[in-house]
PDBQT receptor file of N, H, CA, C and O in Angstrom, charges set to zero:
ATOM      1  N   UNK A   1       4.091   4.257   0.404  1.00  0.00    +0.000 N 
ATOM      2  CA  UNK A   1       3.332   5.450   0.182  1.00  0.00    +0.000 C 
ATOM      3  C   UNK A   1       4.093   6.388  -0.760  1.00  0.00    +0.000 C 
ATOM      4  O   UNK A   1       3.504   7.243  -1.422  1.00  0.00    +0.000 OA
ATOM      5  N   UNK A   2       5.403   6.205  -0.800  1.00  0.00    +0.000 N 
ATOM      6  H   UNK A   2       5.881   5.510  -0.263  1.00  0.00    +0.000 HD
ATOM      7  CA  UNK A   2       6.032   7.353  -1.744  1.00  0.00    +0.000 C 
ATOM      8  C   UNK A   2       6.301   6.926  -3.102  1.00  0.00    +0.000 C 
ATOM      9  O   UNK A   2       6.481   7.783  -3.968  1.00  0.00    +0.000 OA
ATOM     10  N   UNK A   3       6.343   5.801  -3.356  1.00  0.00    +0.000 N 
ATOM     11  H   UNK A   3       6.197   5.105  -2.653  1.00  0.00    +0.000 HD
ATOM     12  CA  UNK A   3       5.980   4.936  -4.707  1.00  0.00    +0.000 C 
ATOM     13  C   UNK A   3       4.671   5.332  -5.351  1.00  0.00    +0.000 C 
ATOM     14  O   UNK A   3       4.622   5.722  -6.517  1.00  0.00    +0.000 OA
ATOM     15  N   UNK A   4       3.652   5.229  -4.598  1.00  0.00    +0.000 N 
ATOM     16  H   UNK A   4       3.692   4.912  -3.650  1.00  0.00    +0.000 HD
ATOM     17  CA  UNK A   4       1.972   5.552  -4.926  1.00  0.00    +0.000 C 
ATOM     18  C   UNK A   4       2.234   7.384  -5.017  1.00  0.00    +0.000 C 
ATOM     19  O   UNK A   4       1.955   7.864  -6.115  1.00  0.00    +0.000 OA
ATOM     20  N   UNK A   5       2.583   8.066  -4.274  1.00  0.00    +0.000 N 
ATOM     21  H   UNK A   5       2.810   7.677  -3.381  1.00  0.00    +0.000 HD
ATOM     22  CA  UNK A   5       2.798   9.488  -4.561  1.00  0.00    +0.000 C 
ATOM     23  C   UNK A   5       3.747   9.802  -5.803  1.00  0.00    +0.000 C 
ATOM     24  O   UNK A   5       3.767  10.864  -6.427  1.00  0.00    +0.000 OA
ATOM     25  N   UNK A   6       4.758   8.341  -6.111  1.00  0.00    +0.000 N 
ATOM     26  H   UNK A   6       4.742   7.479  -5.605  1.00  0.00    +0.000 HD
ATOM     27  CA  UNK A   6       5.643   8.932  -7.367  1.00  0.00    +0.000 C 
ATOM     28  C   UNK A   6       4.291   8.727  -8.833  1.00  0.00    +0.000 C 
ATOM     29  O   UNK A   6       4.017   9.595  -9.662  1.00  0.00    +0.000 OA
ATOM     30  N   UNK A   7       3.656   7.282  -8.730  1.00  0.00    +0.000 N 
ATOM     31  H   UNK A   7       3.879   6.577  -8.057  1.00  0.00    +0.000 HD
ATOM     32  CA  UNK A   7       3.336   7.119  -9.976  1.00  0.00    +0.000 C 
ATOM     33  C   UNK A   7       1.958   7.586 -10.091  1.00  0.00    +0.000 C 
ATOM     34  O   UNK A   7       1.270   7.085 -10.981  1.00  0.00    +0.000 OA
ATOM     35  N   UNK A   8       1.349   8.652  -9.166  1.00  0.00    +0.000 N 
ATOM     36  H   UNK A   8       1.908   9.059  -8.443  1.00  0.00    +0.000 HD
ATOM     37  CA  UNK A   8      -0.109   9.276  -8.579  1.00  0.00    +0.000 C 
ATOM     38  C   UNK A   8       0.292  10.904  -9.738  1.00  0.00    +0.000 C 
ATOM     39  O   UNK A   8      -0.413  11.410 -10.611  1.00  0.00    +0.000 OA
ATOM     40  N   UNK A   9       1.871  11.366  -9.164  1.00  0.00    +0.000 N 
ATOM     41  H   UNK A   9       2.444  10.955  -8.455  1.00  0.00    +0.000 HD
ATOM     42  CA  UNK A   9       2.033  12.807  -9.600  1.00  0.00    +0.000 C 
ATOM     43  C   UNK A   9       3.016  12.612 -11.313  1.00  0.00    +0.000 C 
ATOM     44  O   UNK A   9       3.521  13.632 -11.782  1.00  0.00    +0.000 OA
ATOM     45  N   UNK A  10       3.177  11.218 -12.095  1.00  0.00    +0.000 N 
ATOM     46  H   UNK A  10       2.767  10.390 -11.714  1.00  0.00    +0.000 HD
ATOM     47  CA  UNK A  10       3.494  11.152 -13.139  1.00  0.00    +0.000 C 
ATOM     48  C   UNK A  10       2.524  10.531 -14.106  1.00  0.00    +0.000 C 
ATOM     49  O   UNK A  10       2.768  10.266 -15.283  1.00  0.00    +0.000 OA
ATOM     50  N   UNK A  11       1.349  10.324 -13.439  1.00  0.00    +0.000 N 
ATOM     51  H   UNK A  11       1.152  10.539 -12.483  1.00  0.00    +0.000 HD
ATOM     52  CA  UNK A  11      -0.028  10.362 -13.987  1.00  0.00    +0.000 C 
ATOM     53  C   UNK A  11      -0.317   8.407 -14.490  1.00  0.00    +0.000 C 
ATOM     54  O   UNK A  11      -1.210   7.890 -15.162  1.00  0.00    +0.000 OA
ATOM     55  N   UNK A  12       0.693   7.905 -13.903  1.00  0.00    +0.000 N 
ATOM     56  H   UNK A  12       1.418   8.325 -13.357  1.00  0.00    +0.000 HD
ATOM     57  CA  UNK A  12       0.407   6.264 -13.954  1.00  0.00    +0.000 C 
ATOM     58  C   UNK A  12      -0.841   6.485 -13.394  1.00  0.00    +0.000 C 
ATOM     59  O   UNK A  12      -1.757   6.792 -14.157  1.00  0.00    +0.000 OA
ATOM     60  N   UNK A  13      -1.138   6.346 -11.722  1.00  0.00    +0.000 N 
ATOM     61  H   UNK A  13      -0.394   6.096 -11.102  1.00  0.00    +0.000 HD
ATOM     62  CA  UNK A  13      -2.701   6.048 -11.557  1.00  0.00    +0.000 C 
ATOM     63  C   UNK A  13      -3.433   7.551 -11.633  1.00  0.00    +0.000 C 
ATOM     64  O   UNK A  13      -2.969   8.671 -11.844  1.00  0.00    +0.000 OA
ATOM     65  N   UNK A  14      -4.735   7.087 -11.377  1.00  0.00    +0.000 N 
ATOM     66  H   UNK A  14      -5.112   6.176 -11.206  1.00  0.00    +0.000 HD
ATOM     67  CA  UNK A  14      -4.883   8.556 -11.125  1.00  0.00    +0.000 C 
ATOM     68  C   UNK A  14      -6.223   8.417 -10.641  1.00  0.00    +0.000 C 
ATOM     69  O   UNK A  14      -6.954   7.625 -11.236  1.00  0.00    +0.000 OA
ATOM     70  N   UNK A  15      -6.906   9.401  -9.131  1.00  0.00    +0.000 N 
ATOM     71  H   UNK A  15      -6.313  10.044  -8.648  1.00  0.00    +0.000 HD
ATOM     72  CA  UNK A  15      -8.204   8.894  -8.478  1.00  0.00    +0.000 C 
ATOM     73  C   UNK A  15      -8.633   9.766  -8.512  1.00  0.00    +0.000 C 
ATOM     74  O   UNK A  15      -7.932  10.774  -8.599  1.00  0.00    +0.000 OA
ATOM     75  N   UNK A  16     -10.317   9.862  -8.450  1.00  0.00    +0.000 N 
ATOM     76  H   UNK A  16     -10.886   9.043  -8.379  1.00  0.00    +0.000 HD
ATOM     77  CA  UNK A  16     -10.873  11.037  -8.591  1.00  0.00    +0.000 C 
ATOM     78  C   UNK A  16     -11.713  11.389  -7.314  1.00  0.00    +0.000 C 
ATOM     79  O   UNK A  16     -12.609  12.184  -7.598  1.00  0.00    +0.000 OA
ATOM     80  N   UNK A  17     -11.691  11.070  -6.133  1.00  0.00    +0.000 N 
ATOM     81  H   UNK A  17     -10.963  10.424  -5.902  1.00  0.00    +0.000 HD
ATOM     82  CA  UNK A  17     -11.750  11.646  -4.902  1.00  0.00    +0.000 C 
ATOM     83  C   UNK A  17     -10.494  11.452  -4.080  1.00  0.00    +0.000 C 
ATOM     84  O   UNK A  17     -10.114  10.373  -3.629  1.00  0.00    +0.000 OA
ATOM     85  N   UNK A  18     -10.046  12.329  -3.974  1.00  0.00    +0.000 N 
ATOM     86  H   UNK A  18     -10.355  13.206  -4.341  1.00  0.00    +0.000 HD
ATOM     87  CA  UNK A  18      -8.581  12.510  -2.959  1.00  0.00    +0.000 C 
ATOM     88  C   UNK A  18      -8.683  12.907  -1.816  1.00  0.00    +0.000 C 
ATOM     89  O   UNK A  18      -9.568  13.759  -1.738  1.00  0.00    +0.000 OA
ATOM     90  N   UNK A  19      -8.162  12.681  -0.806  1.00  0.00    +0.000 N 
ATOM     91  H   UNK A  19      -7.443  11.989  -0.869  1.00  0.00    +0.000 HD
ATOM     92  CA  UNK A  19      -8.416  12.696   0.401  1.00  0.00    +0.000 C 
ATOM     93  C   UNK A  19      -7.054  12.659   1.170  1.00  0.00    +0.000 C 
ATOM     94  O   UNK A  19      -6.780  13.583   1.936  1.00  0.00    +0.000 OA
ATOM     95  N   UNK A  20      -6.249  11.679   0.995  1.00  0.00    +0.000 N 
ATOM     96  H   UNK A  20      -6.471  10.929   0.372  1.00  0.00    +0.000 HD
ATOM     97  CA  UNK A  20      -4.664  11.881   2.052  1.00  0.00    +0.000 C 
ATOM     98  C   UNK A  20      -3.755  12.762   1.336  1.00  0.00    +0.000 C 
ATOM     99  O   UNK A  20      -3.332  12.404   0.237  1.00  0.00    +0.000 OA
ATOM    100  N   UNK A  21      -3.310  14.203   1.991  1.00  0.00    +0.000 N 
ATOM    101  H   UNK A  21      -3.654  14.493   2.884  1.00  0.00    +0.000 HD
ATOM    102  CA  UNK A  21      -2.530  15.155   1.680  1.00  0.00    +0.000 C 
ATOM    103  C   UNK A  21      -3.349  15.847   0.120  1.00  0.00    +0.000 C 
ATOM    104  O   UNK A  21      -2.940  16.848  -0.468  1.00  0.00    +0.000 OA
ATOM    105  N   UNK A  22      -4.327  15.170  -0.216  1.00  0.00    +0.000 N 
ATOM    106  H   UNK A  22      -4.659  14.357   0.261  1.00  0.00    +0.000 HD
ATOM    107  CA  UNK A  22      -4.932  15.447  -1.627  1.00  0.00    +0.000 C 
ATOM    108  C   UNK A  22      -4.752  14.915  -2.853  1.00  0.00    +0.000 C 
ATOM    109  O   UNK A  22      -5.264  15.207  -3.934  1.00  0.00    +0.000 OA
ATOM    110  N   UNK A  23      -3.835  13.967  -2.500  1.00  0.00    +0.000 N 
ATOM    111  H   UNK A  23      -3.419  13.730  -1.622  1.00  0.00    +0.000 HD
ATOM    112  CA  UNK A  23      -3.479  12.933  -3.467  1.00  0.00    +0.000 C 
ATOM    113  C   UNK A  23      -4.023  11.964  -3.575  1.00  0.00    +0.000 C 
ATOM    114  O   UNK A  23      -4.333  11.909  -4.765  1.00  0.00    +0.000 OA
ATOM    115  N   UNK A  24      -4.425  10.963  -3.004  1.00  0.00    +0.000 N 
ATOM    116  H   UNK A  24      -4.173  11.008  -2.037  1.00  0.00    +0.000 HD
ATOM    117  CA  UNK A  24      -4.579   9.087  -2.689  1.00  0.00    +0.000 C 
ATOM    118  C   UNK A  24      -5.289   9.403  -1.642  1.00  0.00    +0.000 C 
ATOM    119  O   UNK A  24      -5.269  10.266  -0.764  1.00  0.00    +0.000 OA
ATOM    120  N   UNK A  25      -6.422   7.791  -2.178  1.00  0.00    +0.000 N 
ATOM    121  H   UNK A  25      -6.439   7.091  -2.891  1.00  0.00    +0.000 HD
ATOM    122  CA  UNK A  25      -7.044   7.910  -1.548  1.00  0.00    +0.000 C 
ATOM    123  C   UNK A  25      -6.654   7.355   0.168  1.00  0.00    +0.000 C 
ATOM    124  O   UNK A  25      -5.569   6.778   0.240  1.00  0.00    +0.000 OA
ATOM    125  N   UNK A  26      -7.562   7.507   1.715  1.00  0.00    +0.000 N 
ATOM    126  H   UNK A  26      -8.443   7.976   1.656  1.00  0.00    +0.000 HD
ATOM    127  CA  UNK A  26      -7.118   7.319   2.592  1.00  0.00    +0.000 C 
ATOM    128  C   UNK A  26      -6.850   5.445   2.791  1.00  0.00    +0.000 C 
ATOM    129  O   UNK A  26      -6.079   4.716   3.415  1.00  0.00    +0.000 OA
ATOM    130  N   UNK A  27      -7.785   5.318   2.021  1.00  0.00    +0.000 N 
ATOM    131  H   UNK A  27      -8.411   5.910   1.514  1.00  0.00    +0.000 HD
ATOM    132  CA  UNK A  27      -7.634   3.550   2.203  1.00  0.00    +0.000 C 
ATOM    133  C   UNK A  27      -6.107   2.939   1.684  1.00  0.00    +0.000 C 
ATOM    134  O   UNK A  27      -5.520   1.983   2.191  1.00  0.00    +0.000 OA
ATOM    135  N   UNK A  28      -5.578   3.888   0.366  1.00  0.00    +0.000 N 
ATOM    136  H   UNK A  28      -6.054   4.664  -0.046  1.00  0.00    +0.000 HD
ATOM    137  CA  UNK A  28      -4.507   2.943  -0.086  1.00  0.00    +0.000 C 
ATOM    138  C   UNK A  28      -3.328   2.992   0.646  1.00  0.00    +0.000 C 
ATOM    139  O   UNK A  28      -2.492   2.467  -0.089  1.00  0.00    +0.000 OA
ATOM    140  N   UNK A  29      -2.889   3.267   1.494  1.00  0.00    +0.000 N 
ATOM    141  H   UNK A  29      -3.568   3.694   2.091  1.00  0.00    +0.000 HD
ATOM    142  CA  UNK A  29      -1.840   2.997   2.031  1.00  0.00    +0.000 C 
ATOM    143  C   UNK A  29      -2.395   2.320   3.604  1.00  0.00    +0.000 C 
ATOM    144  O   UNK A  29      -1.496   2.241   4.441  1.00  0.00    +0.000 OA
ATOM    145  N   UNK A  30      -3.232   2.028   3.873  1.00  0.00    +0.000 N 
ATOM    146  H   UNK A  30      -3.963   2.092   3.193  1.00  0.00    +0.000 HD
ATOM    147  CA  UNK A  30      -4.220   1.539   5.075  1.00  0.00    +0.000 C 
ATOM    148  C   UNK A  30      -4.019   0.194   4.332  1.00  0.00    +0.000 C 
ATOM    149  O   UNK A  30      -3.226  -0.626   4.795  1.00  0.00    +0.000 OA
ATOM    150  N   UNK A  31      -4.645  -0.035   3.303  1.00  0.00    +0.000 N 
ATOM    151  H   UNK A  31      -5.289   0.631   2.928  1.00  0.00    +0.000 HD
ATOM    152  CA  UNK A  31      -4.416  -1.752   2.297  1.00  0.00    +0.000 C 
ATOM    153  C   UNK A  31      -3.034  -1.889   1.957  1.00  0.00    +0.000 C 
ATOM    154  O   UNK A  31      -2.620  -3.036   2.124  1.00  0.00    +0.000 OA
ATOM    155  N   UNK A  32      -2.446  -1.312   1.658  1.00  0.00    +0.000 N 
ATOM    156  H   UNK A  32      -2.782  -0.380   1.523  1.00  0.00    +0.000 HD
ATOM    157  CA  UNK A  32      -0.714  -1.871   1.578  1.00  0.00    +0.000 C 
ATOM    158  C   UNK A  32      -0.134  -2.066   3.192  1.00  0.00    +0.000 C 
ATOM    159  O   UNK A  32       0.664  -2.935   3.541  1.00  0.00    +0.000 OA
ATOM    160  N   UNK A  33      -0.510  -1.429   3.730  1.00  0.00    +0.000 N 
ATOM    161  H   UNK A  33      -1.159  -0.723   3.447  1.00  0.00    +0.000 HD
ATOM    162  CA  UNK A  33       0.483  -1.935   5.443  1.00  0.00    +0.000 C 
ATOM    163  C   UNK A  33      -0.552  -2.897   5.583  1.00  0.00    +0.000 C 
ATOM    164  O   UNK A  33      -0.126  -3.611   6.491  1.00  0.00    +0.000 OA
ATOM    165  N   UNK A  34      -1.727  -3.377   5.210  1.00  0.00    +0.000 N 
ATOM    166  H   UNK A  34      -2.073  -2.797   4.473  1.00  0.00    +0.000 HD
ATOM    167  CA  UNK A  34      -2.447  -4.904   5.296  1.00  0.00    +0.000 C 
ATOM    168  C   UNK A  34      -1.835  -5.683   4.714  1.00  0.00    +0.000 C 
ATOM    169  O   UNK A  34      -1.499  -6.699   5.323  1.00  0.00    +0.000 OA
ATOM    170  N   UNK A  35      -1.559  -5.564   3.709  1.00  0.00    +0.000 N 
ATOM    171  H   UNK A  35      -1.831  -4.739   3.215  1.00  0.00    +0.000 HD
ATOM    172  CA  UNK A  35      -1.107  -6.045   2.619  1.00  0.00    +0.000 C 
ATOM    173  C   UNK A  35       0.119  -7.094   3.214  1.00  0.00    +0.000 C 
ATOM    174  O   UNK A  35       0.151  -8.324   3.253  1.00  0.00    +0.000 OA
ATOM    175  N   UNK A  36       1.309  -5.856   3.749  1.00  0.00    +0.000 N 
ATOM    176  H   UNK A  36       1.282  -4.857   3.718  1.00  0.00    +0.000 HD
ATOM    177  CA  UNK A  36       2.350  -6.289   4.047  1.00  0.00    +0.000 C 
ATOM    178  C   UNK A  36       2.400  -7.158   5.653  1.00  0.00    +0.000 C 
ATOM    179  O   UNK A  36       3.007  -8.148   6.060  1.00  0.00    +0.000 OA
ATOM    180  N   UNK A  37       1.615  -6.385   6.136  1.00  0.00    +0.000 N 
ATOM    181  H   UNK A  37       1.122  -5.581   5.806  1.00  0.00    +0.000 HD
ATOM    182  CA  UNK A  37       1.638  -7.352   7.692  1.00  0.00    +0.000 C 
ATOM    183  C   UNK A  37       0.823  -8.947   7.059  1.00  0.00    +0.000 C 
ATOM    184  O   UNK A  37       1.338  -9.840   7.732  1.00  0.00    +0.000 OA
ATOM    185  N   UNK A  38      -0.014  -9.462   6.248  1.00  0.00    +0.000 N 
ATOM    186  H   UNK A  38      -0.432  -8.737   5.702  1.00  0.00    +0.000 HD
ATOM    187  CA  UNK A  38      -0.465 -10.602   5.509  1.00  0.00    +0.000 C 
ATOM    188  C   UNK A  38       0.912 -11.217   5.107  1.00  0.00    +0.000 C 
ATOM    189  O   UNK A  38       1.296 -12.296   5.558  1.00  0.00    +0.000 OA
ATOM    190  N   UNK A  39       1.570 -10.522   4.302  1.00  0.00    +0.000 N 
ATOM    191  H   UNK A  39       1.258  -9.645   3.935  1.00  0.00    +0.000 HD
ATOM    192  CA  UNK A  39       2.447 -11.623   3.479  1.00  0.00    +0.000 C 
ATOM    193  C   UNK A  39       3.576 -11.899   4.939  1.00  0.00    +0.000 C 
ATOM    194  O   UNK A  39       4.116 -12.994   5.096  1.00  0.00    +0.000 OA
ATOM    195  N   UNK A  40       3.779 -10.823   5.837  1.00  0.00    +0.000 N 
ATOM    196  H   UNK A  40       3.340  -9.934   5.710  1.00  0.00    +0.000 HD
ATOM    197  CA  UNK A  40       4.774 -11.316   6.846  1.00  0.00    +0.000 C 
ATOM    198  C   UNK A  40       4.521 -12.746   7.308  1.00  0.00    +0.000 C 
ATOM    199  O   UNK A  40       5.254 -13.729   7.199  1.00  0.00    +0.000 OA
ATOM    200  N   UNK A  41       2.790 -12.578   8.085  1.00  0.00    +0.000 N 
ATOM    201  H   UNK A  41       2.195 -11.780   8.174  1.00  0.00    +0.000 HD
ATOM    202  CA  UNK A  41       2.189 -13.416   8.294  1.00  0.00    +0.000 C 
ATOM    203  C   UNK A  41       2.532 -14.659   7.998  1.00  0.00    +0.000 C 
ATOM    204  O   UNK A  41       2.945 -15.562   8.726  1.00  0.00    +0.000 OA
ATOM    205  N   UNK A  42       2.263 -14.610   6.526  1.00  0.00    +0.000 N 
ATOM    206  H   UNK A  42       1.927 -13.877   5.934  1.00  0.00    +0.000 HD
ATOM    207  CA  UNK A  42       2.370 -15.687   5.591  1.00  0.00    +0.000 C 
ATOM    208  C   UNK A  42       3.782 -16.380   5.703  1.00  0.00    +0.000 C 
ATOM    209  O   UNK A  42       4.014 -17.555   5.988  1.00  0.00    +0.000 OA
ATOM    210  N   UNK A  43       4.489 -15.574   5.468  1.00  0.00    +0.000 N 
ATOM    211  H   UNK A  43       4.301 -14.620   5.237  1.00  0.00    +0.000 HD
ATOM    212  CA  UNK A  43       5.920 -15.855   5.293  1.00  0.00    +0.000 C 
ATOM    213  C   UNK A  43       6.067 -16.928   6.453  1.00  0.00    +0.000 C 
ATOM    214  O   UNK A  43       6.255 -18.136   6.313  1.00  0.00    +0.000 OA
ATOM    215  N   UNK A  44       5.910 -16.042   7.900  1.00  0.00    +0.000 N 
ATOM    216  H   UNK A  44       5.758 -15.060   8.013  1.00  0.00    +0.000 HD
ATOM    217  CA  UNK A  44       6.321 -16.973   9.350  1.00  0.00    +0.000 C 
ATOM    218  C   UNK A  44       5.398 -18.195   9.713  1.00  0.00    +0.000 C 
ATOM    219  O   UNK A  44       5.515 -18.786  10.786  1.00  0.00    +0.000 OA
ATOM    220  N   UNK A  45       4.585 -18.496   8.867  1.00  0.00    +0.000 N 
ATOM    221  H   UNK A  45       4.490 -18.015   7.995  1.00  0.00    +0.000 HD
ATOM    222  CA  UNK A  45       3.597 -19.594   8.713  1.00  0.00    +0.000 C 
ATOM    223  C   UNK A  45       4.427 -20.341   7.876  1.00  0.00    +0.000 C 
ATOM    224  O   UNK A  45       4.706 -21.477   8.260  1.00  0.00    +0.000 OA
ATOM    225  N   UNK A  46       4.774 -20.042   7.066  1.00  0.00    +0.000 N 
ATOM    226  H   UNK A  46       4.548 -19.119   6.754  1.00  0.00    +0.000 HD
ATOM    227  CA  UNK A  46       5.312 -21.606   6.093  1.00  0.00    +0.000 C 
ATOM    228  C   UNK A  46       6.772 -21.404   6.545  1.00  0.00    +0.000 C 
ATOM    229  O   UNK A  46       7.530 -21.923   5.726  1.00  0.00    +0.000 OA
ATOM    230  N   UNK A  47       7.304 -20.930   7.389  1.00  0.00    +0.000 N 
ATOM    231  H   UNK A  47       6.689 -20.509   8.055  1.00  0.00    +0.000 HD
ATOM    232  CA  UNK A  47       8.910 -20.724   7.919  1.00  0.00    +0.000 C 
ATOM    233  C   UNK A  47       8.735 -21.810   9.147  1.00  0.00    +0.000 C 
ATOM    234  O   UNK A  47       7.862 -21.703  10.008  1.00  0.00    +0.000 OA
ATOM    235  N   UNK A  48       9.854 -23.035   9.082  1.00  0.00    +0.000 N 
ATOM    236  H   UNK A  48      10.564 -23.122   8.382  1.00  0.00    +0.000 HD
ATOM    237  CA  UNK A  48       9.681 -23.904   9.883  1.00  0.00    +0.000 C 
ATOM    238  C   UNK A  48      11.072 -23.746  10.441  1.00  0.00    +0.000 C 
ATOM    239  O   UNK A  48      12.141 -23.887   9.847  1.00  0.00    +0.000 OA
ATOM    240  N   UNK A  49      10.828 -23.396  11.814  1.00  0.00    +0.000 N 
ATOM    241  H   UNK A  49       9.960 -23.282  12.297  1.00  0.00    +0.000 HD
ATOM    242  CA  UNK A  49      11.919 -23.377  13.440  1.00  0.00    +0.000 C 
ATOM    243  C   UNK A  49      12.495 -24.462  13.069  1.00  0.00    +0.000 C 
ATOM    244  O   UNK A  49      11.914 -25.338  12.429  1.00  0.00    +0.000 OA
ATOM    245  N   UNK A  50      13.959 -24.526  13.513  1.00  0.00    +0.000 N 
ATOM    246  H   UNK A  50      14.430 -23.814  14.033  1.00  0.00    +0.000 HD
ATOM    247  CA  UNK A  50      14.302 -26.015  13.975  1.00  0.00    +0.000 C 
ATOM    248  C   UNK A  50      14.653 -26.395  15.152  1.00  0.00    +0.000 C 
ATOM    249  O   UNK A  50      14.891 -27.583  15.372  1.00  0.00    +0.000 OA
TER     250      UNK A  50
């Protein structure tokens, strides 16, 4: 979330309904912790115990 707030307030992205703190929207950091609990997922799926 503070990556998306760095490149949100140096005008990389930029959204035109804001909604969390008034910056970003509420979904994008809701889809990145998806995001990341998926690739964990992923990860401990092709990670073989011995």
């Amino acid at each position: 979330m503070a990556s998306e707030y760095f490149f949100i307030s140096t005008g990389v992205e930029t959204f035109i309904r804001n909604s969390l703190f008034g910056v970003m929207p509420l979904w994008l950091p809701i889809l990145w912790g998806y995001g990341f609990i998926a690739i964990r997922r992923g990860v401990e799926a092709l990670t073989i115990d011995s």
